[in-house]
C-alpha positions as CSV (number, residue, x, y, z in Angstrom):
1,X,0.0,0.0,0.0
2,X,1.8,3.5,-0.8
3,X,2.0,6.0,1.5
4,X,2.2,9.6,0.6
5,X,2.8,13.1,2.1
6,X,-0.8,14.3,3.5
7,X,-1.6,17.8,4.6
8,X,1.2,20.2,3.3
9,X,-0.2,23.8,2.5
10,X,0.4,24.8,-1.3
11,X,2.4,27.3,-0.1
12,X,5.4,24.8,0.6
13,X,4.9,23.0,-2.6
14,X,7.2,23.8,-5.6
15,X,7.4,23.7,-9.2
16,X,9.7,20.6,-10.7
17,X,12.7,23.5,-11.6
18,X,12.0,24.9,-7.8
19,X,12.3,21.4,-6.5
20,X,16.0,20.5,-8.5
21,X,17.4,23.7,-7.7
22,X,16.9,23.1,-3.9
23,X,17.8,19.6,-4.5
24,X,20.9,20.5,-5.1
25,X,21.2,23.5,-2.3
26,X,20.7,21.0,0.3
27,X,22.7,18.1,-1.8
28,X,25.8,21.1,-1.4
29,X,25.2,21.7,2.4
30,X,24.9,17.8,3.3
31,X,28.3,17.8,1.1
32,X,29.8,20.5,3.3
33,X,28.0,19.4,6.5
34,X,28.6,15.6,6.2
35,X,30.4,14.7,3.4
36,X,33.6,17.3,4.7
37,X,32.6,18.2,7.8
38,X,32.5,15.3,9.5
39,X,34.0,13.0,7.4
40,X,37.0,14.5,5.8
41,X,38.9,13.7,9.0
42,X,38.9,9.9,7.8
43,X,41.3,10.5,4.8
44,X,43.6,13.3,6.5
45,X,44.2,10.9,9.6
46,X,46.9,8.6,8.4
47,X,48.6,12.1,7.5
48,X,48.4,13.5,10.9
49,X,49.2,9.8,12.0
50,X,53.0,10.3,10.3
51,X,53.4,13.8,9.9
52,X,51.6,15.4,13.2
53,X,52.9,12.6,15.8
54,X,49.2,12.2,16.2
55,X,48.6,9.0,18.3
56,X,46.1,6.3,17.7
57,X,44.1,6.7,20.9
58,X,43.8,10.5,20.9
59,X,42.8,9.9,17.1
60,X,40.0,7.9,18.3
61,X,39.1,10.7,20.6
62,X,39.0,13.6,18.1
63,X,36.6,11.1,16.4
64,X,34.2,10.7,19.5
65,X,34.5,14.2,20.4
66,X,33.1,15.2,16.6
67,X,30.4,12.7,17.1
68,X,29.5,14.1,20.5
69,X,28.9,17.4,19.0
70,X,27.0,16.5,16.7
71,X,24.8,14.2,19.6
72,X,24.4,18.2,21.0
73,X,23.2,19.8,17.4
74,X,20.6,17.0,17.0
75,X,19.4,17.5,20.6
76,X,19.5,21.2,20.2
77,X,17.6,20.6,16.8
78,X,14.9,18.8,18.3
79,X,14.8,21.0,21.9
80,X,14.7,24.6,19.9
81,X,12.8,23.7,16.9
82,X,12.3,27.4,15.8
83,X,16.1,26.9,14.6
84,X,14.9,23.9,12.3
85,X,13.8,26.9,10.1
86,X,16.4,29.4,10.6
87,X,18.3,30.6,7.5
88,X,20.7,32.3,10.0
89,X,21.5,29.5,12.0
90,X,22.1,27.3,8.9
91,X,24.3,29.8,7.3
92,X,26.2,30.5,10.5
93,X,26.2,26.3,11.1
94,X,27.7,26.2,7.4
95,X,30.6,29.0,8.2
96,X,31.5,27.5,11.2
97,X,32.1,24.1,9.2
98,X,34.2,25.9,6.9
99,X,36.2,27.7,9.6
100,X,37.2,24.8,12.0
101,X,37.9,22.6,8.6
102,X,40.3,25.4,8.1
103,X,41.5,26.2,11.6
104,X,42.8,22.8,11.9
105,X,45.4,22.9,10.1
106,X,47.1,26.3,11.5
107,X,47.2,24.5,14.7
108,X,48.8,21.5,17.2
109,X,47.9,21.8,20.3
110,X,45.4,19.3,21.5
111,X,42.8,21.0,23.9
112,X,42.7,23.2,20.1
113,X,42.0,20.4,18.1
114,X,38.8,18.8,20.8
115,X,37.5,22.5,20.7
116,X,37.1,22.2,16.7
117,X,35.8,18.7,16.2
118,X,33.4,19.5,18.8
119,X,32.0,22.7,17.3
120,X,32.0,21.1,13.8
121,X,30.0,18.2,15.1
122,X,27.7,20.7,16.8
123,X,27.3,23.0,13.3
124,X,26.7,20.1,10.8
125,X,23.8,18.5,13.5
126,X,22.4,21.5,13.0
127,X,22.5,22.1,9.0
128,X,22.1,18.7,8.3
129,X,18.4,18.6,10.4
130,X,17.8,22.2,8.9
131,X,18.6,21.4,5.3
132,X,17.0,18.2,5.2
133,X,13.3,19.8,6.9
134,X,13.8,22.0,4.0
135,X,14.4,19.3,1.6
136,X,11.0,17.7,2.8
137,X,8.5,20.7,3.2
138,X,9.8,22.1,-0.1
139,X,10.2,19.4,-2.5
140,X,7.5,17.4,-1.0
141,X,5.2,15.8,-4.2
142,X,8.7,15.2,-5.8
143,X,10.5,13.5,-2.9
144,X,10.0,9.8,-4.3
145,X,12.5,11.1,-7.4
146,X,14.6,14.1,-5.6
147,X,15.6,13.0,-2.0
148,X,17.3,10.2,-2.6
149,X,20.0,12.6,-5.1
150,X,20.4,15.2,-2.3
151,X,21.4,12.6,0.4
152,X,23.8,11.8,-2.5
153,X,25.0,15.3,-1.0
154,X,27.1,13.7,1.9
155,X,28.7,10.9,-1.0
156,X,29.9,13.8,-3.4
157,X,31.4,15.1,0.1
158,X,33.2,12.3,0.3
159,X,34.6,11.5,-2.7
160,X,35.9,15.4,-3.4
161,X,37.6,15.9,-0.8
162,X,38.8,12.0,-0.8
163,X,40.1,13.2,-3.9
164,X,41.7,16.0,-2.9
165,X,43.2,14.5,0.0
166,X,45.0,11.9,-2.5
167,X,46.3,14.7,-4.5
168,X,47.7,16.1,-1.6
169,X,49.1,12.9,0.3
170,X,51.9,12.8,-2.0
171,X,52.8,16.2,-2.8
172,X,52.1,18.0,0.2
173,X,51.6,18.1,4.2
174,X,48.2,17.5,6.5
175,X,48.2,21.1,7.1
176,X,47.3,21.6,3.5
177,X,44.8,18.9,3.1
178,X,42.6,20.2,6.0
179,X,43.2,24.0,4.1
180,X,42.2,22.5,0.6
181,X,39.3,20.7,1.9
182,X,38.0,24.1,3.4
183,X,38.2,25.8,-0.1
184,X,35.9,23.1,-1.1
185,X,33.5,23.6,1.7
186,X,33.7,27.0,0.8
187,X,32.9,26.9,-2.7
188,X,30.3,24.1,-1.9
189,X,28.8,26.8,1.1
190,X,28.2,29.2,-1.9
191,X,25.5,26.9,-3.6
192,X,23.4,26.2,-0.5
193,X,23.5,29.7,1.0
194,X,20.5,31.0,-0.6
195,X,18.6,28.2,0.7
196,X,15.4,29.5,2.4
197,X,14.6,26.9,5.3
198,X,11.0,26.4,6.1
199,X,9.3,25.3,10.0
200,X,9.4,21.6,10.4
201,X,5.6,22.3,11.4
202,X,5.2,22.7,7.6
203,X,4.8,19.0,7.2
204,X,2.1,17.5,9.0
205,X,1.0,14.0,9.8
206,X,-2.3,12.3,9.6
207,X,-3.6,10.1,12.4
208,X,-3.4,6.4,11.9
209,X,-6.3,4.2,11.9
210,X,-8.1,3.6,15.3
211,X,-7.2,-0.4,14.3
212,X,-4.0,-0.3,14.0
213,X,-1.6,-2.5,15.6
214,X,0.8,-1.9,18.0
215,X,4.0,-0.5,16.7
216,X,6.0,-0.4,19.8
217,X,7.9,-3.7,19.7
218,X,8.9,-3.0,16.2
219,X,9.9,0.6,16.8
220,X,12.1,-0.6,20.3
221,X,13.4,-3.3,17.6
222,X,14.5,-0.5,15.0
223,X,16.1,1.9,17.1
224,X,18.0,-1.1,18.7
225,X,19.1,-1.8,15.3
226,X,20.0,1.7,14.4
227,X,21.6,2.0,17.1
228,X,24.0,-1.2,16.8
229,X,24.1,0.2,12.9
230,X,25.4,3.3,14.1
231,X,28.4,1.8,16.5
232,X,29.7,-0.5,13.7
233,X,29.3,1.6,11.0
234,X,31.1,4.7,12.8
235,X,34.0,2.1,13.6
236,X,35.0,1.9,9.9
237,X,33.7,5.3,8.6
238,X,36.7,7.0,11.1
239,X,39.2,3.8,10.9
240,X,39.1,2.0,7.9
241,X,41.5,3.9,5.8
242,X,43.7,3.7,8.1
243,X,43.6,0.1,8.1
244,X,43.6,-0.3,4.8
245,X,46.1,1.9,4.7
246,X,48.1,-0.8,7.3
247,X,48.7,-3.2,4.5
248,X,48.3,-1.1,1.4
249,X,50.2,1.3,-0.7
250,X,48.9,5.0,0.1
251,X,47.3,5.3,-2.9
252,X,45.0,2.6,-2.0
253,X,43.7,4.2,1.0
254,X,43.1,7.2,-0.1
255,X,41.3,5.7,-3.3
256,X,39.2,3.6,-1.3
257,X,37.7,6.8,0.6
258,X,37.1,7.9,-2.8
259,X,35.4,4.7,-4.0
260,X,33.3,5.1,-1.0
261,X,32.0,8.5,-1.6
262,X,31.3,7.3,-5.8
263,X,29.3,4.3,-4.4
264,X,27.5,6.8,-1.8
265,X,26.5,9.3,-4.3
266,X,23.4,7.0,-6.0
267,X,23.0,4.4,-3.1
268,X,19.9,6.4,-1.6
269,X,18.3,6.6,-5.1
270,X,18.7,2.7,-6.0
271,X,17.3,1.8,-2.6
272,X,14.7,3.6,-3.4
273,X,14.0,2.3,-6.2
274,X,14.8,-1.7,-4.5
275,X,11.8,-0.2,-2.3
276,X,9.4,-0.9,-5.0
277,X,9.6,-4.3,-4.9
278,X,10.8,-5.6,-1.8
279,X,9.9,-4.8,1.8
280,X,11.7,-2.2,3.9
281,X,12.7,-4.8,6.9
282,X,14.1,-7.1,4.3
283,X,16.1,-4.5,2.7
284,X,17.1,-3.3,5.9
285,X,18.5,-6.5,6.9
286,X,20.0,-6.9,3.3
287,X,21.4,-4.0,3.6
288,X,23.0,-4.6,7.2
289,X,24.4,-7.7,6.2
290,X,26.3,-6.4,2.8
291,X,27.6,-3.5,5.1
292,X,28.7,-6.6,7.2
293,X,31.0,-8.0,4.9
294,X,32.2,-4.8,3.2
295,X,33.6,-3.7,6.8
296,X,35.0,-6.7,8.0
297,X,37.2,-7.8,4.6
298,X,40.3,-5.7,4.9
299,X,40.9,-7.3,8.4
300,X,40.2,-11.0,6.6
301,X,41.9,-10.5,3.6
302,X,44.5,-8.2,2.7
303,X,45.1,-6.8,-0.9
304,X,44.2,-4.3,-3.5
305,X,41.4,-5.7,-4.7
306,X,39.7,-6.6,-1.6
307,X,40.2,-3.3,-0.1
308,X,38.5,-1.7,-3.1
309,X,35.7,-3.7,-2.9
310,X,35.2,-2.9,0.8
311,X,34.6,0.6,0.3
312,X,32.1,-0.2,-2.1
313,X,30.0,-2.1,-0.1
314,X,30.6,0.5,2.5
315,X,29.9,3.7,0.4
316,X,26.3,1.6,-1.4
317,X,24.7,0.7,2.0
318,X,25.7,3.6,4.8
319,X,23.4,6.2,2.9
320,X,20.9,3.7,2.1
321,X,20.7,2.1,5.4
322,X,19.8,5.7,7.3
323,X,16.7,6.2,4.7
324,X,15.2,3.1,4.9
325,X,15.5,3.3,8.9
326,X,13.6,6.9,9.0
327,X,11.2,5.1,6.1
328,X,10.4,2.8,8.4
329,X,9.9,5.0,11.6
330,X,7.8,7.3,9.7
331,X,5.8,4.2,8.0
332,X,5.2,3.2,12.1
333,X,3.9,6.6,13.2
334,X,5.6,5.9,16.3
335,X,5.5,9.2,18.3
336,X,8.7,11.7,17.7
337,X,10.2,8.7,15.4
338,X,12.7,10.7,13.6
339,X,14.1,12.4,16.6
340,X,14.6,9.0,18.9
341,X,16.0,7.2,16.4
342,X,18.6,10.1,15.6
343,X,19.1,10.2,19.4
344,X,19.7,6.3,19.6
345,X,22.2,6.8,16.1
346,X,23.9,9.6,17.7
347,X,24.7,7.9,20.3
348,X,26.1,4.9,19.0
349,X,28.3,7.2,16.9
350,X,29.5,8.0,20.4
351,X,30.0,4.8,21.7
352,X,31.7,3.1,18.1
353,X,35.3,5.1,18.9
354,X,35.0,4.6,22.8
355,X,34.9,1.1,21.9
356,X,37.4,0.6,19.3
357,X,40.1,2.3,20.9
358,X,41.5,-0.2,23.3
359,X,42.2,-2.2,20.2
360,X,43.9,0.0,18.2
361,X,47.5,-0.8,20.2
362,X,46.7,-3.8,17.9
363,X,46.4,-2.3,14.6
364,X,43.1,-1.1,13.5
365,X,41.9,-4.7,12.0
366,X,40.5,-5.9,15.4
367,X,38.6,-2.8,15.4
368,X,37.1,-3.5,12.2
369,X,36.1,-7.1,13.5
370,X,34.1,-5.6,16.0
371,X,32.9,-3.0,13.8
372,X,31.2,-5.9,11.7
373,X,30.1,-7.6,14.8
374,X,27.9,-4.7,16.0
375,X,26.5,-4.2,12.6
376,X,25.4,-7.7,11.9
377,X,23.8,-7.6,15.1
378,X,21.9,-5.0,14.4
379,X,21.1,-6.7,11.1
380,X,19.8,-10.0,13.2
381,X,17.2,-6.9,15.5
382,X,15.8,-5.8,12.1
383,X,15.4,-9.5,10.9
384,X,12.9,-9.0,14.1
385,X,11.1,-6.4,11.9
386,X,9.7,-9.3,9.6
387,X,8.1,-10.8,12.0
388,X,4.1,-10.0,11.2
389,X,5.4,-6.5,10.3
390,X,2.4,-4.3,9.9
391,X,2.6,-2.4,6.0
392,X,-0.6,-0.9,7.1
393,X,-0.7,1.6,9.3
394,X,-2.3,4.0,8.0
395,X,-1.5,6.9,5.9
396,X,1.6,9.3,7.2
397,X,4.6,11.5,5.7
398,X,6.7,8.9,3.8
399,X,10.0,9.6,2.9
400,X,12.0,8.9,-0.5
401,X,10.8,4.9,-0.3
402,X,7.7,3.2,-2.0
């Protein structure tokens, strides 16, 4: 049964030319936000590793500390909602990407470093729930086609200034990569500036039917599995070039980040599109269980070839995985979905590094291994989802799916 988007006054809807230019605003601020913001760091860190002194452990701590922050900007997101349509705050949240992406590299001293991760987790919390509100109230009839490009947003991130970094690796220092990488958030800040945010309270909800079942067990069974998603997945997102990086020539590494933003960039769309004719809890645990593999090779087998195909089933499923999770909350009409299940994924963001960096006096592929442990647990919680799952629920904001 399709769901659709129920409710929205004209006045947010768009023409099809509106709806592409905004898709690709917000596809440039979730490049900036995500894409550089907070994942940048992934690429540069073998750098810093060699040329900074930087230690494994407090590595693993600028990583937690980013994903802290941006545990604060979702709360802060959800606790002051008038922000959520802000075209200050997002602009200011944008700049002060931009600014700690550059600050970083005109500075050593630790305590300096915490301070900037933090604040950039903090700002792209922030533009990433602004941009994508926006995204929904304004695009809304069109979302089915649209959203799933401008999540592609956070993969063309990834691979640009994977690219850049690669360029750099060999001809220049960390300092420079972190500098470069800010020019690109800069020029990529330029495209989404004029973005006019809209209230979340533009998109509305209808009440489900008064027979519908209850959704709890299935919504305590998502969030546990977005939340195991979110400690496995962070493991490799902050660690696996690094590892790769262990047994392979330089090159590699920093070509597999790329590959991972490539495969990132259409992954939302062709889940979508897998959406049609398969169920969202068994493309969940599909999904889950690719990502399983994909983050655990590189610690199993070593080589060129396997390390490229790692961050290819990485890059195709991360993306994908978040959409079909919020699909699924939504489809549930479970009360504040969106918001507890970023709280539960936030904080296994938090937990991922915390975790992983005992290991990392090891070398990074134990930490992998335990990244793929967490995530195919979470992938045996959604297999709970297919259980009698109820695909009628009633009729409610659906996101890019179905």
């Amino acid at each position: 049964m399709p769901y659709r988007i129920t409710n929205i006054p004209a006045r947010t809807m768009v023409s099809t030319g509106s709806s592409r230019r905004v898709v690709v605003q917000v596809a440039a601020a979730l490049a900036v936000s995500m894409g550089i913001g907070r994942f940048v760091y992934t690429p540069i860190l073998p750098m810093m590793h060699t040329q900074a002194g930087l230690g494994s452990q407090f590595g693993s701590t600028l990583a937690t500390v980013n994903y802290f922050g941006y545990f604060i900007g979702a709360l802060t997101g959800i606790l002051m909602p008038a922000l959520v349509g802000s075209a200050l705050c997002m602009r200011i949240g944008l700049t002060l990407v931009v600014v700690t992406i550059a600050q970083m590299g005109f500075t050593e001293n630790h305590a300096e470093w915490i301070a900037l991760r933090l604040i950039a987790g903090v700002a792209s919390a922030l533009v990433f729930v602004i941009v994508v509100t926006t995204l929904l109230a304004l695009v809304g009839q069109h979302a089915q086609k649209l959203v799933g490009w401008a999540f592609g947003g956070v993969g063309a991130g990834i691979a640009l200034s994977g690219a850049i970094v690669l360029v750099i690796r060999d001809t220049s220092t960390w300092r420079v990569a972190w500098w470069a990488s800010a020019v690109l958030a800069l020029v990529l800040t330029s495209l989404a500036w004029s973005l006019h945010p809209e209230r979340a309270n533009s998109l509305t909800t209808t009440q489900g039917r008064g027979d519908a079942p209850p959704i709890g067990r299935w919504f305590r069974a998502l969030l546990l599995s977005y939340s195991l998603e979110a400690i496995g997945y962070i493991i490799a997102g902050t660690f696996l070039v690094a590892a790769i990086n262990q047994e392979s020539p330089d090159w590699v590494a920093s070509s597999a980040w790329v590959l991972v933003g490539l495969a990132a960039l259409p992954a939302a769309t062709v889940w979508a599109s897998l959406g049609r004719r398969w169920s969202r809890p068994t493309l969940l645990v599909s999904a889950l269980l690719i990502q399983t593999v994909g983050i655990a090779l590189p610690a199993l087998v070593s080589g060129v070839a396997t390390a490229l195909i790692s961050a290819v089933l990485f890059g195709a499923t991360f993306l994908g995985i978040s959409l079909i999770v919020l699909a699924i909350g939504a489809h549930l009409q479970f009360p504040r979905a969106v918001a507890s299940l970023t709280v539960g994924y936030s904080v296994g963001q938090i937990l991922g590094p915390l975790i992983a960096t005992p290991m990392l006096r090891h070398g990074y592929h134990l930490a992998l291994l335990v990244g793929a442990f967490f995530v195919f647990a979470a992938a045996l919680a959604a297999a709970f989802l297919r259980l009698r799952f109820p695909h009628r629920v009633g009729t409610i904001v659906e996101s890019s799916f179905q």
